[in-house]
PQR file of N, CA, C, O and H, with PARSE charges and radii, in Angstrom:
ATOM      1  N   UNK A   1      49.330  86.827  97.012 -0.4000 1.5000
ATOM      2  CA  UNK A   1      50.073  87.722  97.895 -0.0000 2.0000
ATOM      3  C   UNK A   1      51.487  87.908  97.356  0.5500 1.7000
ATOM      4  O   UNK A   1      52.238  86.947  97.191 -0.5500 1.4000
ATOM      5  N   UNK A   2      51.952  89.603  96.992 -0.4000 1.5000
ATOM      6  CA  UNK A   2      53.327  89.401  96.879 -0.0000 2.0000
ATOM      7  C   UNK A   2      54.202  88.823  97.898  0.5500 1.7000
ATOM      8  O   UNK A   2      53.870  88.703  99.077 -0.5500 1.4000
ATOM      9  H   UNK A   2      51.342  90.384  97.126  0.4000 1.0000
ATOM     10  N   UNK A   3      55.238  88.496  97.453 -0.4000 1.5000
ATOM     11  CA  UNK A   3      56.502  88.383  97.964 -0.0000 2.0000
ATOM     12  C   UNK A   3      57.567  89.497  98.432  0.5500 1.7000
ATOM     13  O   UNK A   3      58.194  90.138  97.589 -0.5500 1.4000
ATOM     14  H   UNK A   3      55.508  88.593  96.495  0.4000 1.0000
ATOM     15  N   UNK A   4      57.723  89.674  99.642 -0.4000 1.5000
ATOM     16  CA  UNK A   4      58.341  90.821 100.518 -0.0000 2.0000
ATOM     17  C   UNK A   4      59.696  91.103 100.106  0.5500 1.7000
ATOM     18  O   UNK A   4      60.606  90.288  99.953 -0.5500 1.4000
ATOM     19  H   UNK A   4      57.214  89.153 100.327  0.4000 1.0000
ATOM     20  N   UNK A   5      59.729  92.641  99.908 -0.4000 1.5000
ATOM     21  CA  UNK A   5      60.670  93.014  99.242 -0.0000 2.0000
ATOM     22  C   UNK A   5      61.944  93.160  99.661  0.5500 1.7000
ATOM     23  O   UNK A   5      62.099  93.914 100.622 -0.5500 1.4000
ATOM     24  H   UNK A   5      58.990  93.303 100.032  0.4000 1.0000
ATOM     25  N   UNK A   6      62.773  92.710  99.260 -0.4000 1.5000
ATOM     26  CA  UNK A   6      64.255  92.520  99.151 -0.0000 2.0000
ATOM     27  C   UNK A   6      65.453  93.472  99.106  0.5500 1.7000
ATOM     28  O   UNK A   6      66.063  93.519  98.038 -0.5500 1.4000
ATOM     29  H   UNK A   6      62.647  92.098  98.479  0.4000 1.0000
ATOM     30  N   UNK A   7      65.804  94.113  99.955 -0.4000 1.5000
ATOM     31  CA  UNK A   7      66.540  95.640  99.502 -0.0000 2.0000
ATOM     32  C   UNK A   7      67.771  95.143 100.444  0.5500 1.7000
ATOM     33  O   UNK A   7      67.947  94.450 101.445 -0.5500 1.4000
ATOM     34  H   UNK A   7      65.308  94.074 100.823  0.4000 1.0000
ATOM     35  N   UNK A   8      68.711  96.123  99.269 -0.4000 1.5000
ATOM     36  CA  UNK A   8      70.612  96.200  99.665 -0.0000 2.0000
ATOM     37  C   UNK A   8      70.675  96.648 101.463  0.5500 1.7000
ATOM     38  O   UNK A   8      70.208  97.674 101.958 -0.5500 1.4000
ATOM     39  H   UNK A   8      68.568  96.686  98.455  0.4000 1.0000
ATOM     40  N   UNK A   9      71.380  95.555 102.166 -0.4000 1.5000
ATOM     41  CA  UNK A   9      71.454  96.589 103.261 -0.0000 2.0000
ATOM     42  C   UNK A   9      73.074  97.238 103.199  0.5500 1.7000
ATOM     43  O   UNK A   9      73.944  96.375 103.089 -0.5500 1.4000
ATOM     44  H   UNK A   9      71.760  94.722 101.764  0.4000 1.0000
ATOM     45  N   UNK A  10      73.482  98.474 103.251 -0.4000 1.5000
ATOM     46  CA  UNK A  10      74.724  99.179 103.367 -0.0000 2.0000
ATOM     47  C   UNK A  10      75.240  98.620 104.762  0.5500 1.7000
ATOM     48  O   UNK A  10      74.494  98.203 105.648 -0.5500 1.4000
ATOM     49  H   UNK A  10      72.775  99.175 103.340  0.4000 1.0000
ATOM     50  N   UNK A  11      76.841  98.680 104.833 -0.4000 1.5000
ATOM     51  CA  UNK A  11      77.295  98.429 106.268 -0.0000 2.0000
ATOM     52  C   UNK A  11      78.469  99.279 105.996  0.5500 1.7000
ATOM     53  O   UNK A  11      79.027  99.270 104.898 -0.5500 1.4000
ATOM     54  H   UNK A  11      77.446  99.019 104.113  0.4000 1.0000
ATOM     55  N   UNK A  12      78.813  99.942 106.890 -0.4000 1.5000
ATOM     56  CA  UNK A  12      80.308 100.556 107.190 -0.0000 2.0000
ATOM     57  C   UNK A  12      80.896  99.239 108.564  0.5500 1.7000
ATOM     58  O   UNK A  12      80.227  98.888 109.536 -0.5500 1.4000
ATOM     59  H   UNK A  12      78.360  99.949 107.781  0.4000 1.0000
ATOM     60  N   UNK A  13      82.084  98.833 108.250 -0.4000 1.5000
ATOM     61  CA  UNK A  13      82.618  98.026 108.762 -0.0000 2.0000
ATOM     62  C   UNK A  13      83.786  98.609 109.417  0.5500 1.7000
ATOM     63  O   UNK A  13      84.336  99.429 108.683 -0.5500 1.4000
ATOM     64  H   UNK A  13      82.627  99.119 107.460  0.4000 1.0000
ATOM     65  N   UNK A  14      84.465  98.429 110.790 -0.4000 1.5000
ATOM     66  CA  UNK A  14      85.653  98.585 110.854 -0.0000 2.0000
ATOM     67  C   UNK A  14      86.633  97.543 110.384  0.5500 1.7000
ATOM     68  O   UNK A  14      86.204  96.403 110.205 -0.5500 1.4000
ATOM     69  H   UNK A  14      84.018  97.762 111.387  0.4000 1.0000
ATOM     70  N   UNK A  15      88.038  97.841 110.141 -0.4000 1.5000
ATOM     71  CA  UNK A  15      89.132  96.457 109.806 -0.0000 2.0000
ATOM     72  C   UNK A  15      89.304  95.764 110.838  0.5500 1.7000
ATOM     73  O   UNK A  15      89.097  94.554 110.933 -0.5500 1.4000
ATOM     74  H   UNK A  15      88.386  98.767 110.286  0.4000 1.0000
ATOM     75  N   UNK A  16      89.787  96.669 111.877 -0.4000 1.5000
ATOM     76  CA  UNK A  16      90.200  95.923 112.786 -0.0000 2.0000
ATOM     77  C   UNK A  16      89.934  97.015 114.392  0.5500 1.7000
ATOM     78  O   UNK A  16      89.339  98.076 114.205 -0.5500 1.4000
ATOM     79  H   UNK A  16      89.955  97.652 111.800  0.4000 1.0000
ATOM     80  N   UNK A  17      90.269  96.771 115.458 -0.4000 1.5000
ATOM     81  CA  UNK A  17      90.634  97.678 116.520 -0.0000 2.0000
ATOM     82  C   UNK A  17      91.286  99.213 116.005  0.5500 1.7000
ATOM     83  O   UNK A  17      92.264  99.392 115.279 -0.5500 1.4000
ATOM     84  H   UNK A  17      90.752  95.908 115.610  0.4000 1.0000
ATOM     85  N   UNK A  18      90.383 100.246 116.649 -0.4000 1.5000
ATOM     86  CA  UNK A  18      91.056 101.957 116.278 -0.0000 2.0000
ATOM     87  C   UNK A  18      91.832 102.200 117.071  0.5500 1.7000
ATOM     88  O   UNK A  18      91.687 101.827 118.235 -0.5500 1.4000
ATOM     89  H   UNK A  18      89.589 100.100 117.238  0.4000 1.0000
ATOM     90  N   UNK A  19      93.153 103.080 116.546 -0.4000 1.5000
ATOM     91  CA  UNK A  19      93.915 103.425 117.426 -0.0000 2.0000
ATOM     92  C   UNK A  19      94.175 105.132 117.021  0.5500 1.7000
ATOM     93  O   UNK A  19      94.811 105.627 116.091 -0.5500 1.4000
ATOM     94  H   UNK A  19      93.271 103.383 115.600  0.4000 1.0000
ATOM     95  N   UNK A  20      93.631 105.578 117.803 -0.4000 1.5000
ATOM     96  CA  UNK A  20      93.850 107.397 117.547 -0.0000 2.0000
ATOM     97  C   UNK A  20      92.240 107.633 116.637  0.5500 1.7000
ATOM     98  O   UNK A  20      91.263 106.949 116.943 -0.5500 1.4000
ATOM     99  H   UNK A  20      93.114 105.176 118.558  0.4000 1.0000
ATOM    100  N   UNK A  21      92.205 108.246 115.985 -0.4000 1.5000
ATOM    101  CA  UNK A  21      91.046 108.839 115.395 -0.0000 2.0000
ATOM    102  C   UNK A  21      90.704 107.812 114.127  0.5500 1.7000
ATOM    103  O   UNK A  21      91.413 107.381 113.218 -0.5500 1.4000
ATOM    104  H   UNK A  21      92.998 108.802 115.737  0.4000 1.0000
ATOM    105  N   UNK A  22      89.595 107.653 114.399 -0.4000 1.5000
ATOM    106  CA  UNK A  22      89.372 106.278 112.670 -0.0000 2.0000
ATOM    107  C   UNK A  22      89.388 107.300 111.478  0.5500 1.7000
ATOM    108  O   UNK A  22      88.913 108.435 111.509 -0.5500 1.4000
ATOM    109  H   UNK A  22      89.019 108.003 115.138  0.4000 1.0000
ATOM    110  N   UNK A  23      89.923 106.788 110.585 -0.4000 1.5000
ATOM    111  CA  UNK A  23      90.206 107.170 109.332 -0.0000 2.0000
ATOM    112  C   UNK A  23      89.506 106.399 108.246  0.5500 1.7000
ATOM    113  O   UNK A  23      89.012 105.367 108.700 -0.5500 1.4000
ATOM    114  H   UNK A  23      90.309 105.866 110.560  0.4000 1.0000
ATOM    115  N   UNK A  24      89.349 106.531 107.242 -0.4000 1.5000
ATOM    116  CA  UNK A  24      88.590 105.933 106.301 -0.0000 2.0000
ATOM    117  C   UNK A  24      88.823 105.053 105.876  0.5500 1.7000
ATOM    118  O   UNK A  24      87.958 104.323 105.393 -0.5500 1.4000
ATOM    119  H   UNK A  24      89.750 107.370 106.873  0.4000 1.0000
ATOM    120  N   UNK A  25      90.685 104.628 105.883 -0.4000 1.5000
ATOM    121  CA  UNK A  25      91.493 103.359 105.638 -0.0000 2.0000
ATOM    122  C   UNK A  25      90.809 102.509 106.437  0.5500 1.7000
ATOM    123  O   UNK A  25      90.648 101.347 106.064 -0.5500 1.4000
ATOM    124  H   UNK A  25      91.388 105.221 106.275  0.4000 1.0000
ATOM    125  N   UNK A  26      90.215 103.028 107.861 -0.4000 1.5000
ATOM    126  CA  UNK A  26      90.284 101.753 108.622 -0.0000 2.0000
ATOM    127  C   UNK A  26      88.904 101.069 108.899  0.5500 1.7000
ATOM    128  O   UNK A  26      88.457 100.409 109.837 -0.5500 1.4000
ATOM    129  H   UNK A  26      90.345 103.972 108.163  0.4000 1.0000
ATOM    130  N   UNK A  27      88.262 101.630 107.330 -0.4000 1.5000
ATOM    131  CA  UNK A  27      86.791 101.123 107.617 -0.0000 2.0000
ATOM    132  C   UNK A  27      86.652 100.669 105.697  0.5500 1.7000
ATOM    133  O   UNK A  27      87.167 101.102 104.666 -0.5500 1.4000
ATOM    134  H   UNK A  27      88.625 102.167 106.568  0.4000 1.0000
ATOM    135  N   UNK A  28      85.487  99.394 106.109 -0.4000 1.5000
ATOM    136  CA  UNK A  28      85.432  99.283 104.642 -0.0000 2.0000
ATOM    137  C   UNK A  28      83.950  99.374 104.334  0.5500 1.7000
ATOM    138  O   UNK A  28      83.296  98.948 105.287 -0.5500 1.4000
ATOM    139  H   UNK A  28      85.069  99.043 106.947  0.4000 1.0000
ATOM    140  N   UNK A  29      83.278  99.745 103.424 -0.4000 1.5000
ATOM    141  CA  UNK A  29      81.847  99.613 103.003 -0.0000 2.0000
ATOM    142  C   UNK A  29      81.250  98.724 102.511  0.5500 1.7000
ATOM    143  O   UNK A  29      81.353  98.934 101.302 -0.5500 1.4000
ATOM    144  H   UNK A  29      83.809 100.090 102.650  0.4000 1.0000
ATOM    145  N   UNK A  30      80.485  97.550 102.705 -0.4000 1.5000
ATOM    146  CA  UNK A  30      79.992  96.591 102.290 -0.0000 2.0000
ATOM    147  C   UNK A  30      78.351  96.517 101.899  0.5500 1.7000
ATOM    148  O   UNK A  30      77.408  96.317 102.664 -0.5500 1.4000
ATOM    149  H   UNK A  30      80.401  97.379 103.687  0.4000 1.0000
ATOM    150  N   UNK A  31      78.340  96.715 100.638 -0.4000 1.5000
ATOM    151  CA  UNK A  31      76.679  96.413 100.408 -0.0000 2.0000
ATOM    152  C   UNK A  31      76.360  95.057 100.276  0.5500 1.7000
ATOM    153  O   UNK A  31      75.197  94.820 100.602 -0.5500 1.4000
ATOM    154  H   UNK A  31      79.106  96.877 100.017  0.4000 1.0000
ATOM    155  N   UNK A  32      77.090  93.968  99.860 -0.4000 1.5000
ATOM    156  CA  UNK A  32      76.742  92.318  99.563 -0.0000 2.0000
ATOM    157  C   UNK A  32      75.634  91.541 100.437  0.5500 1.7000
ATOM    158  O   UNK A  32      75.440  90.329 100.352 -0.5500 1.4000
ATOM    159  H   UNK A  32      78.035  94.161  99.595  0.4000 1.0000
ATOM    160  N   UNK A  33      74.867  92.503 101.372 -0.4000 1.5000
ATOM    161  CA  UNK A  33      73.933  91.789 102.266 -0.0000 2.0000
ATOM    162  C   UNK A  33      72.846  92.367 101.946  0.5500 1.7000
ATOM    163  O   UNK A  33      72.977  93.541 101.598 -0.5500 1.4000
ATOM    164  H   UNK A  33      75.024  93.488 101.441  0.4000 1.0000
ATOM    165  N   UNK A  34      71.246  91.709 101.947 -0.4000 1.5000
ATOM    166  CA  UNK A  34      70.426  92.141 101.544 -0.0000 2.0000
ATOM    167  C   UNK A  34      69.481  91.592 102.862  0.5500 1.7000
ATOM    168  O   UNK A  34      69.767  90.636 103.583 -0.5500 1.4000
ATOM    169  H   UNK A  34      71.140  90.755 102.230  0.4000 1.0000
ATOM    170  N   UNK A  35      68.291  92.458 102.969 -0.4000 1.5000
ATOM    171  CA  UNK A  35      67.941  91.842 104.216 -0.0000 2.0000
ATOM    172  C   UNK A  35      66.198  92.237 103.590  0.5500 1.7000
ATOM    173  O   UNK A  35      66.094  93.048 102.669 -0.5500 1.4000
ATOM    174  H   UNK A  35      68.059  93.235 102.383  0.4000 1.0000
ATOM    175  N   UNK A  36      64.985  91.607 104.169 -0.4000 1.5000
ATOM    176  CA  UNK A  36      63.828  91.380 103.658 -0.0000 2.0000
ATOM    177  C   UNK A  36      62.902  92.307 104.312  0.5500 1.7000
ATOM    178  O   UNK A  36      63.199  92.285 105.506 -0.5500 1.4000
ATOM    179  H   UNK A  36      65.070  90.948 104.917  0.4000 1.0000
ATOM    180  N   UNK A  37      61.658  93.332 104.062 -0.4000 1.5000
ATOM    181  CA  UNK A  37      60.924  94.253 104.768 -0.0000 2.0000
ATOM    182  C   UNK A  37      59.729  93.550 105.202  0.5500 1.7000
ATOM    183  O   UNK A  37      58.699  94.209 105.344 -0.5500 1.4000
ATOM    184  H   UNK A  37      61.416  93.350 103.092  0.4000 1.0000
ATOM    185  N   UNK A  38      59.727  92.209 105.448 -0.4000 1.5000
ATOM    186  CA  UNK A  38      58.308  91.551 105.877 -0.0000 2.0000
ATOM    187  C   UNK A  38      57.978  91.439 107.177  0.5500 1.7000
ATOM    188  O   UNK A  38      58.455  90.715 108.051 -0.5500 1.4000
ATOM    189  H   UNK A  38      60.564  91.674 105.332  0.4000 1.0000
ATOM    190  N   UNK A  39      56.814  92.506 107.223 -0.4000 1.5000
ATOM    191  CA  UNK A  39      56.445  92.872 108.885 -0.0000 2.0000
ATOM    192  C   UNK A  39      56.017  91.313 109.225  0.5500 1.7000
ATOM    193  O   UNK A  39      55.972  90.305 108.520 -0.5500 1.4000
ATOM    194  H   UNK A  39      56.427  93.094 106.513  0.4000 1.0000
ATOM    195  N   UNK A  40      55.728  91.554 110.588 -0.4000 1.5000
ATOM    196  CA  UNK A  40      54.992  90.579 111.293 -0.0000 2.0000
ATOM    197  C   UNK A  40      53.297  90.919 110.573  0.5500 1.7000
ATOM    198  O   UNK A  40      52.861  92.016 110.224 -0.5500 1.4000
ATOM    199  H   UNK A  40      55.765  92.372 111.161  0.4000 1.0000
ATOM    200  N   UNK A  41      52.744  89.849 110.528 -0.4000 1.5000
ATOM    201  CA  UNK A  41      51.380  90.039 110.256 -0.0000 2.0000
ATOM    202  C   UNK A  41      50.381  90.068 111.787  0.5500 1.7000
ATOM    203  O   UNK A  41      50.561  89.531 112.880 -0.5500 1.4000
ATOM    204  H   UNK A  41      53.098  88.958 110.811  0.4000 1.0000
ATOM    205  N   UNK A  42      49.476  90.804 111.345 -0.4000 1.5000
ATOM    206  CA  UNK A  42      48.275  90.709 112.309 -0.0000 2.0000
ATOM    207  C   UNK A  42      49.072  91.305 113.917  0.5500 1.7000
ATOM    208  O   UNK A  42      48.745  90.729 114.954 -0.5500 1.4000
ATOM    209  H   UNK A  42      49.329  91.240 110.457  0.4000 1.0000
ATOM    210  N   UNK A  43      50.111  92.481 113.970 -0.4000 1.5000
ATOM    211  CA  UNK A  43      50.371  92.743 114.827 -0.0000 2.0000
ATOM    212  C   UNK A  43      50.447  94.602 114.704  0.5500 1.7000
ATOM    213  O   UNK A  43      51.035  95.286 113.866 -0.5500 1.4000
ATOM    214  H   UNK A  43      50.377  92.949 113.127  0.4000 1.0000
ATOM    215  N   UNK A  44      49.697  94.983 115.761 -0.4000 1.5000
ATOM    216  CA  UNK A  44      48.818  96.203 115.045 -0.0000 2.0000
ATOM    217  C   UNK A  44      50.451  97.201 116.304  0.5500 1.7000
ATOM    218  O   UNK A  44      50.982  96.700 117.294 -0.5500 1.4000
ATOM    219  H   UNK A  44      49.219  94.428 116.441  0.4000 1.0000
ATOM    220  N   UNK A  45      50.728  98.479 115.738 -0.4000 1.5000
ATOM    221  CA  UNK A  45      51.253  99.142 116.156 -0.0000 2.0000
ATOM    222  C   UNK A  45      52.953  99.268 115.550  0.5500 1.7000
ATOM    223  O   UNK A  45      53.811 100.101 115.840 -0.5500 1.4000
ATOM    224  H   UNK A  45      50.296  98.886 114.934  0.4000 1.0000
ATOM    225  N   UNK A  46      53.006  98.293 114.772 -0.4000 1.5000
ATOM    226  CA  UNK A  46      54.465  97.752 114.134 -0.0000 2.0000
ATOM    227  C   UNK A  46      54.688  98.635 112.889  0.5500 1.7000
ATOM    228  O   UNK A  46      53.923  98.760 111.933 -0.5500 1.4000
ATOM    229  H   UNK A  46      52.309  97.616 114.536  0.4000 1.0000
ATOM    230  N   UNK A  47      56.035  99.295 113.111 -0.4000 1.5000
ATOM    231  CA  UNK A  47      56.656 100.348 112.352 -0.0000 2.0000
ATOM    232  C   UNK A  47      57.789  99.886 111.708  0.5500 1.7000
ATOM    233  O   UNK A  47      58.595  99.077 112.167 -0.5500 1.4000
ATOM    234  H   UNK A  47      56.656  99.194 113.887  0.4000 1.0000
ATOM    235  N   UNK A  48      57.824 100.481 110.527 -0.4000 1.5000
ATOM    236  CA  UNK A  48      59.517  99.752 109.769 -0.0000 2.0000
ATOM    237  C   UNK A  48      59.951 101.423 109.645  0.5500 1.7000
ATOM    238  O   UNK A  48      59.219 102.374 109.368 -0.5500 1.4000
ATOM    239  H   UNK A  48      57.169 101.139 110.155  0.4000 1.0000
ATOM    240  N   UNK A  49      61.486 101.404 109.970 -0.4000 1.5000
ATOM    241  CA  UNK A  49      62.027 102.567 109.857 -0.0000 2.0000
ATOM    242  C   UNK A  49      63.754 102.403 108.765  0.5500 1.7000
ATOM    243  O   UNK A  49      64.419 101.381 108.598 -0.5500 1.4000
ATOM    244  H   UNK A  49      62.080 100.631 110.195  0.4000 1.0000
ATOM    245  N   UNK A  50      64.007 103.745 108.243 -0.4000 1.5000
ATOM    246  CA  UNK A  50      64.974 103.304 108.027 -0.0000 2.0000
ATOM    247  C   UNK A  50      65.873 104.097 108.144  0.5500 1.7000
ATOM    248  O   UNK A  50      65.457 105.147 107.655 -0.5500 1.4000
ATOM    249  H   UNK A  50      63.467 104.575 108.378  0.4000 1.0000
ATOM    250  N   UNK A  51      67.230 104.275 108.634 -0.4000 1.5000
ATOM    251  CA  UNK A  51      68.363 104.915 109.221 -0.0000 2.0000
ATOM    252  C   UNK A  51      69.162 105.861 107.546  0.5500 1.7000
ATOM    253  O   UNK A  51      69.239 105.372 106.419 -0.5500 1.4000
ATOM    254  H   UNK A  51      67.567 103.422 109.032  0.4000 1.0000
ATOM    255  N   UNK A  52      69.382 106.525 107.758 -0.4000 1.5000
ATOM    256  CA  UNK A  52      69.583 108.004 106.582 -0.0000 2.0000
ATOM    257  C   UNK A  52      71.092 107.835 107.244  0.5500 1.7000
ATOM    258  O   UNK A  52      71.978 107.306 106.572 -0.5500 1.4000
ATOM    259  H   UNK A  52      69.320 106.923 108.674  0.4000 1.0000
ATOM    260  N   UNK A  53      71.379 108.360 108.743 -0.4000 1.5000
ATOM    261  CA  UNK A  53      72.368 108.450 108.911 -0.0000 2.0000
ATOM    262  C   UNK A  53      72.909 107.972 110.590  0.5500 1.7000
ATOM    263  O   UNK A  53      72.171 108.081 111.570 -0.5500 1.4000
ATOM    264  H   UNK A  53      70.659 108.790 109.289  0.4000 1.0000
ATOM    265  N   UNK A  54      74.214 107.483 110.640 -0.4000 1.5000
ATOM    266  CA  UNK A  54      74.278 107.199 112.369 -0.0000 2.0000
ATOM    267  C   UNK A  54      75.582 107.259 112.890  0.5500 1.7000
ATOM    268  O   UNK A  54      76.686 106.793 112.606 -0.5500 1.4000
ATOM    269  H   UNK A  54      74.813 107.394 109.844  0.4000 1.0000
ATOM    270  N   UNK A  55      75.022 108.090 113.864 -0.4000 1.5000
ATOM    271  CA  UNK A  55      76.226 108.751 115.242 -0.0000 2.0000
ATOM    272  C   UNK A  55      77.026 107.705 115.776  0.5500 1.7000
ATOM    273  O   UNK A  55      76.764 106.546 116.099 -0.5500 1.4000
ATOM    274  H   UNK A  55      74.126 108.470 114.094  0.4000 1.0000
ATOM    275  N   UNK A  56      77.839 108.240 115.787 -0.4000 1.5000
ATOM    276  CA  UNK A  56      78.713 107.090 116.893 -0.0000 2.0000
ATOM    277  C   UNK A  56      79.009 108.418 118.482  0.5500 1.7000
ATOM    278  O   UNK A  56      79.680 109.438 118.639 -0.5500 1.4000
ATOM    279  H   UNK A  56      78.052 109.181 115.524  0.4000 1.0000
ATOM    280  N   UNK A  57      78.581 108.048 118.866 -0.4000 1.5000
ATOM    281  CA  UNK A  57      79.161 108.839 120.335 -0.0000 2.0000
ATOM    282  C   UNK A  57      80.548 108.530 120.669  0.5500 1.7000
ATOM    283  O   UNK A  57      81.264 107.555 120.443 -0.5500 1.4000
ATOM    284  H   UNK A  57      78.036 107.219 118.739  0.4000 1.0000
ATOM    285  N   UNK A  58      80.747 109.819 121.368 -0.4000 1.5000
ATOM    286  CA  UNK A  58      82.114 109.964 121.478 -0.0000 2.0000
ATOM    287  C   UNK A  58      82.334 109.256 122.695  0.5500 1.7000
ATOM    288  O   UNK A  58      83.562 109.285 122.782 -0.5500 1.4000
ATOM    289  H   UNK A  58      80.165 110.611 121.552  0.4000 1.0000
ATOM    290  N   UNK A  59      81.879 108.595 123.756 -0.4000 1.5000
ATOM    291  CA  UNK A  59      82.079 107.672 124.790 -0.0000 2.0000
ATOM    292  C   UNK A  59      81.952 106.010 124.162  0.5500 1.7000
ATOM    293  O   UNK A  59      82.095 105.174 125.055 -0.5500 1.4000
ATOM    294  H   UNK A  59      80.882 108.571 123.685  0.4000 1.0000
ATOM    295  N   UNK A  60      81.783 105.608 123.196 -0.4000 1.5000
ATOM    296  CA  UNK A  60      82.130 104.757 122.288 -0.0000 2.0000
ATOM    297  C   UNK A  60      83.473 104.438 121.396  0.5500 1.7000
ATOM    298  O   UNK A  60      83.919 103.399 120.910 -0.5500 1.4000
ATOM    299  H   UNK A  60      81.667 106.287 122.471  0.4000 1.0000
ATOM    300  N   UNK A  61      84.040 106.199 121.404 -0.4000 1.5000
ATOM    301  CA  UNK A  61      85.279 105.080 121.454 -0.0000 2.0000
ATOM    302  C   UNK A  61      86.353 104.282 121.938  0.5500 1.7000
ATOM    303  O   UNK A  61      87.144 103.549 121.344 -0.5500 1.4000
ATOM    304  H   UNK A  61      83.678 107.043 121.799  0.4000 1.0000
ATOM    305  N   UNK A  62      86.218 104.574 123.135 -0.4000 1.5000
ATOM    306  CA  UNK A  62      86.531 103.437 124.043 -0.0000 2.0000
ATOM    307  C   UNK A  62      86.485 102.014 123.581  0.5500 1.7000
ATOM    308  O   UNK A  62      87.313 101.138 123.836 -0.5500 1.4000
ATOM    309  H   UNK A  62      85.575 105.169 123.617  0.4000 1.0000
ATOM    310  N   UNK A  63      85.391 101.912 122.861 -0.4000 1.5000
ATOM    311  CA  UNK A  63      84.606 100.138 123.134 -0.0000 2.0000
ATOM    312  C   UNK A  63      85.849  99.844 121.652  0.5500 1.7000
ATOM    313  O   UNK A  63      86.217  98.716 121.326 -0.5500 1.4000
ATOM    314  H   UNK A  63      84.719 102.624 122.654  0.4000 1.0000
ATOM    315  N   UNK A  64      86.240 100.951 121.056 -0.4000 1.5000
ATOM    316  CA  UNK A  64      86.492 100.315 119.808 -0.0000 2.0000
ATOM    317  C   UNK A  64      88.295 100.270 119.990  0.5500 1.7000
ATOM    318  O   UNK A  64      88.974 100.344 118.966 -0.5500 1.4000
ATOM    319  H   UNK A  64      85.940 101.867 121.321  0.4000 1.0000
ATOM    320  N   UNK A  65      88.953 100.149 121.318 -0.4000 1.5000
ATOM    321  CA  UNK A  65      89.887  99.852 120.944 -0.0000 2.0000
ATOM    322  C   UNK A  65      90.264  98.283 121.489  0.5500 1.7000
ATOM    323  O   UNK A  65      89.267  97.707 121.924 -0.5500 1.4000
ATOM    324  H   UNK A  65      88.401 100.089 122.150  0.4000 1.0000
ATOM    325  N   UNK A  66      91.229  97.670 121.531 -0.4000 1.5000
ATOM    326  CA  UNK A  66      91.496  96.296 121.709 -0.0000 2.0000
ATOM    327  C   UNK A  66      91.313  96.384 122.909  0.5500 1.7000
ATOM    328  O   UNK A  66      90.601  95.482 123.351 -0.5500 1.4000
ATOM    329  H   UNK A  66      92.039  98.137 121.177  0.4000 1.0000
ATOM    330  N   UNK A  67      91.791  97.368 123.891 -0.4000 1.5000
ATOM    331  CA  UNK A  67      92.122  97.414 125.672 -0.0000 2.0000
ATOM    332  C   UNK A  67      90.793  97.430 126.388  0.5500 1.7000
ATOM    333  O   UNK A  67      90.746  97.571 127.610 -0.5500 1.4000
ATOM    334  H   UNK A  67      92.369  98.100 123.531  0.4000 1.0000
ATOM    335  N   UNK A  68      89.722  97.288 125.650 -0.4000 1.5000
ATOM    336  CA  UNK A  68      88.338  97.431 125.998 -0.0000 2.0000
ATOM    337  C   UNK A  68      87.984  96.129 126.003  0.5500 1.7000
ATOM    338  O   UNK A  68      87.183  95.615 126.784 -0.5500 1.4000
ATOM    339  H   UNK A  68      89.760  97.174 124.657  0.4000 1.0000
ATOM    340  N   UNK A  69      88.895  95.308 124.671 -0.4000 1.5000
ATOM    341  CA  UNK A  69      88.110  93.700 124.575 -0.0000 2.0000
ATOM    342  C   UNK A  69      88.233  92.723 126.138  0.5500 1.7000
ATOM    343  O   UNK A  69      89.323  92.494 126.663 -0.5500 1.4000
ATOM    344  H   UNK A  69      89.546  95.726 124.038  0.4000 1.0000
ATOM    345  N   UNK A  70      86.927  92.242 126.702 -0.4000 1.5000
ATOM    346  CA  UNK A  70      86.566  91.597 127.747 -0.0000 2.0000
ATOM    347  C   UNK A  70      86.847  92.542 128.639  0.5500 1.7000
ATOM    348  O   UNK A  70      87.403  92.094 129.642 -0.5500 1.4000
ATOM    349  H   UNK A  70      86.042  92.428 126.276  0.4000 1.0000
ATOM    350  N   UNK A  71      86.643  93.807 128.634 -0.4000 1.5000
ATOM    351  CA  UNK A  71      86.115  94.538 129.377 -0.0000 2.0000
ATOM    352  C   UNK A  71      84.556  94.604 130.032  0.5500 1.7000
ATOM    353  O   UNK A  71      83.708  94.035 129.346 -0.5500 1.4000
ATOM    354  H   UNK A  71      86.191  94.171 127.820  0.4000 1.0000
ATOM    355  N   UNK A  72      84.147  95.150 131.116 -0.4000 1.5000
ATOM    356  CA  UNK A  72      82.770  95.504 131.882 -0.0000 2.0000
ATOM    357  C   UNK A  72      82.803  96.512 131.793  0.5500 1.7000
ATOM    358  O   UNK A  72      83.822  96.991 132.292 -0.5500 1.4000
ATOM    359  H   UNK A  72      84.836  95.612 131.674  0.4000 1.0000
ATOM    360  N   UNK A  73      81.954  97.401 131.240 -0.4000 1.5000
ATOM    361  CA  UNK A  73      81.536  99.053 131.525 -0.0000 2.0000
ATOM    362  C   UNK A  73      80.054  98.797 132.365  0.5500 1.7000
ATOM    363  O   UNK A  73      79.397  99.757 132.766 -0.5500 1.4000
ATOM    364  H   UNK A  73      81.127  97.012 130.834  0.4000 1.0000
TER
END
C-alpha cells in the first residue's frame, strides 16, 4: 500500500490586529506546512476538496480588530 500523499499547504496569515482596510503589509504568506490527503478508510460517502480561492465577508471584519478580542457575537 502506498503511502499518503504529502502536499504544501499555503496560508495567508495576518501580523497582527487590522486597523482600517488590510493591506498586504499586514499579511504574510506561509507555505512551510504540509498537511497529508489520507482519507478515512472503509467510510463510504467521504470527499476531499480543495479551496482555489476564499472570501472573507465583510461582517468579519469586525472579528479582526483587537476591540472584538473576548468579545460574544
Amino acid at each position: 500500500m502506498a503511502a499518503p500523499a504529502m502536499v504544501r499547504n499555503m496560508q495567508v496569515l495576518f501580523k497582527n490586529y487590522i486597523d482600517g482596510f488590510p493591506k498586504e503589509s499586514d499579511m504574510v504568506v506561509s507555505s512551510d506546512a504540509t498537511i497529508s490527503l489520507k482519507l478515512p478508510k472503509n467510510e463510504s460517502g467521504v470527499v476531499l476538496t480543495k479551496n482555489l480561492y476564499l472570501s472573507c465577508d465583510p461582517m468579519m471584519r469586525n472579528r479582526m480588530t483587537e476591540s472584538y478580542l473576548g468579545a460574544y457575537m
